[in-house]
C-alpha positions in Angstrom: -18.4 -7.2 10.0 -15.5 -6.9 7.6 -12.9 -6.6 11.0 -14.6 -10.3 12.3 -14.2 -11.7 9.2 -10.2 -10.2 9.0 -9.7 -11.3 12.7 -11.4 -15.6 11.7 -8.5 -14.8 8.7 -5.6 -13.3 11.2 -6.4 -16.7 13.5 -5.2 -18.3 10.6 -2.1 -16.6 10.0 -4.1 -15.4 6.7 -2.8 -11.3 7.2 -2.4 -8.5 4.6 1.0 -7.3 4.6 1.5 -3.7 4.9 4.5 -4.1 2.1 1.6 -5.1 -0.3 -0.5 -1.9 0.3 -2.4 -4.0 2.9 -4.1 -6.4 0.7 -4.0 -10.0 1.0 -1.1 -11.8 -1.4 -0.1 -15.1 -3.0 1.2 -16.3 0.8 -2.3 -15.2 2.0 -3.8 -16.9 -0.6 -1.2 -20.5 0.1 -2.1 -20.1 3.6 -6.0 -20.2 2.8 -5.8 -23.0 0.3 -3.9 -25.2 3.0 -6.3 -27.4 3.2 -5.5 -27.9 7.2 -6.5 -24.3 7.2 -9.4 -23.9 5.0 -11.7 -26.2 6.2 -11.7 -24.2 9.7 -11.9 -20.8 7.8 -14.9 -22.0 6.3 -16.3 -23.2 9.5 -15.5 -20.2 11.4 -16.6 -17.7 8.6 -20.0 -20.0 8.4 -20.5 -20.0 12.6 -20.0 -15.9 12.1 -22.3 -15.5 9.3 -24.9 -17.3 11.0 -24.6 -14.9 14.3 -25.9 -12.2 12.2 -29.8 -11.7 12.1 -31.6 -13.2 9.3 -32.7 -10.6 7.7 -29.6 -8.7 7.0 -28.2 -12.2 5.5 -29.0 -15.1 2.9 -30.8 -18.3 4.2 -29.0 -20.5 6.6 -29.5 -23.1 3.7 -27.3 -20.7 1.7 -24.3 -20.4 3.9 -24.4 -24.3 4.4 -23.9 -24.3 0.3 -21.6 -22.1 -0.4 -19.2 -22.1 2.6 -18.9 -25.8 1.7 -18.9 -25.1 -2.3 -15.6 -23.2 -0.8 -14.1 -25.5 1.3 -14.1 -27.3 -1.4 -12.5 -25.5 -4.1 -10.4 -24.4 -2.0 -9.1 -28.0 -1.1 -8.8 -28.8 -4.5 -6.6 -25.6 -5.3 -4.3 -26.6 -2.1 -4.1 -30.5 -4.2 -3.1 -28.7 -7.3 -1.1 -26.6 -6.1 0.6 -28.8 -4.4 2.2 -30.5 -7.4 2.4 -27.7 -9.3 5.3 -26.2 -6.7 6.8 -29.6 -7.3 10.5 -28.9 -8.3 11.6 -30.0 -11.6 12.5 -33.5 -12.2 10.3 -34.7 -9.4 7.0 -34.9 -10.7 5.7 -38.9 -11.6 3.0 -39.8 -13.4 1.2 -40.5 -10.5 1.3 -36.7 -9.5 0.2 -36.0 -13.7 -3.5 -38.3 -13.2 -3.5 -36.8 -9.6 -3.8 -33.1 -10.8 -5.6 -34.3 -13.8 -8.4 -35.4 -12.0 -8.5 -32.6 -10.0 -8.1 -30.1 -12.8 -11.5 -31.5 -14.3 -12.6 -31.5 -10.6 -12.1 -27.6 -10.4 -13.7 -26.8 -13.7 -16.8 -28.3 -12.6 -16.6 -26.5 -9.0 -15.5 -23.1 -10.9 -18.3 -23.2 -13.0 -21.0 -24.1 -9.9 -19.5 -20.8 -8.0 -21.0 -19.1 -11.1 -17.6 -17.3 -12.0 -16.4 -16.4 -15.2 -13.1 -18.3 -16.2 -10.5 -15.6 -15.6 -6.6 -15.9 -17.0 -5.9 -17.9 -13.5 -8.0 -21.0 -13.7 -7.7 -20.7 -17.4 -3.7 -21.3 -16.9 -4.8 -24.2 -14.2 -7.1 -25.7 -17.2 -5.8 -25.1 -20.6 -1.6 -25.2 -19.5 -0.4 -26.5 -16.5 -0.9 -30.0 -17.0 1.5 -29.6 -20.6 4.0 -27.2 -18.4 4.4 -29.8 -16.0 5.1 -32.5 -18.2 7.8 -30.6 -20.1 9.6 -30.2 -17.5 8.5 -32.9 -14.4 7.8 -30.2 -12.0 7.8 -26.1 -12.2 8.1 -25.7 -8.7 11.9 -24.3 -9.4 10.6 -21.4 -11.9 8.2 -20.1 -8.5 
């Protein structure tokens, strides 16, 4: 199972880079949260989950829910992130109500995975709005 679900990833140019002890990194991790991307990754991984026999899986209900509750987040990440990368100088207030709204938009998505808030999203939630406007962009310190 786990080499299907690494060659959906691979199709993607999502790979684990021998230099990083062969697990997946941060340009993984861009390259999955591209929204262009992750909307088929979700699709694929839910087409392949749903080839394996009932019983050995949850409900096809189930995938339904949470390969969407995924493509989700994971399109909201890929709008934050975004402007986060945005270099210095260039972010506008449109780009501050933009990530706003989608800061409050991933709390609520975070919190429906079930997850505990770990030092990641609590940077996304609690600092990056405040980093951003000190300095219009912290795409240069990346």
């Amino acid at each position: 199972m786990v080499p299907k679900i690494e060659s959906i990833l691979l199709k993607y140019h999502i790979e684990k880079p021998y230099y990083h002890g062969g697990k997946y990194n941060g340009k993984a991790m861009v390259h999955l949260m591209d929204y262009k991307h992750s909307s088929k990754v979700m699709d694929d991984l839910r087409a392949f989950i749903l080839t394996i026999p009932q019983v050995d899986r949850c409900t096809n209900e189930e995938v339904e829910e949470w390969t969407n509750k995924l493509k989700n987040i994971l399109s909201v990440f890929d709008g934050i992130f975004s402007i986060a990368r945005m270099s210095c100088g260039t972010v506008k207030e449109e780009h501050i109500e933009s990530i706003i709204n989608s800061i409050n938009t991933e709390i609520t998505l975070w919190r429906g995975l079930g997850n505990s808030v770990s030092p990641k999203p609590h940077a996304l939630e609690d600092h990056l709005v405040d980093q951003l406007l000190s300095f219009s962009g912290i795409g240069d310190f990346c």
